[in-house]
N, C-alpha and C positions, 0 to 999 in steps of 0.2 A: 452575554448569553441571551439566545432569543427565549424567545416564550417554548415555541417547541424543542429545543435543545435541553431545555432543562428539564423540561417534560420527559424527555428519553432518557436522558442522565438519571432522574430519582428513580427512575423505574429499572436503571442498572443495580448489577451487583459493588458493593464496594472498591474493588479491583479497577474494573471497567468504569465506573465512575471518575474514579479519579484520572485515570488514562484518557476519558474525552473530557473533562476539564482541564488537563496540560495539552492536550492536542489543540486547543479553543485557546488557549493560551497562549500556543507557538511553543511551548516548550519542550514537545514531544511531538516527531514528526510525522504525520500519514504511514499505516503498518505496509505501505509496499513501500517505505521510503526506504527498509533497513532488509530489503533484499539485493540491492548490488544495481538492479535493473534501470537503467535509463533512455526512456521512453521521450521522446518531446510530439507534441501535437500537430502532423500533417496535413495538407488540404485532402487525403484519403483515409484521414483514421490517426492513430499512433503507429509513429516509428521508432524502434528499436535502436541503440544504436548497435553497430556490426559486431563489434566482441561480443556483447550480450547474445545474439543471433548464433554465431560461430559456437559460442561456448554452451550453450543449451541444444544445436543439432549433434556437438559433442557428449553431453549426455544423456540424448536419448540413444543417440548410435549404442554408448557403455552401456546406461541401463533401459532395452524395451519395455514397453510398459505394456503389450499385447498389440 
């Protein structure tokens, strides 16, 4: 753990402390890791892959959101 990660860690609540010490750990993965989405790094940015795309133009069609 660097200097400044721990530094943000004591300054967490208990909960969130221990969640980025298993994240620093590897034992618990990145919070967009456990949304379904798989994004890989293109030479224009991140790309999606298609079901992810298809399946979220399908819920905003269901639900607008204004």
């Amino acid at each position: 753990m660097t200097r400044k990660n721990a530094d943000a860690v004591s300054n967490c609540i208990e909960p969130a402390a221990r969640a980025a010490k298993a994240r620093e750990k590897g034992s618990l993965q990145p919070d967009l890791a456990y949304t379904g989405q798989q994004a890989v790094p293109g030479p224009k940015g991140w790309v999606e892959n298609e079901t992810t795309v298809r399946s979220k133009l399908k819920s905003k069609e269901q639900f607008p959101q204004g």
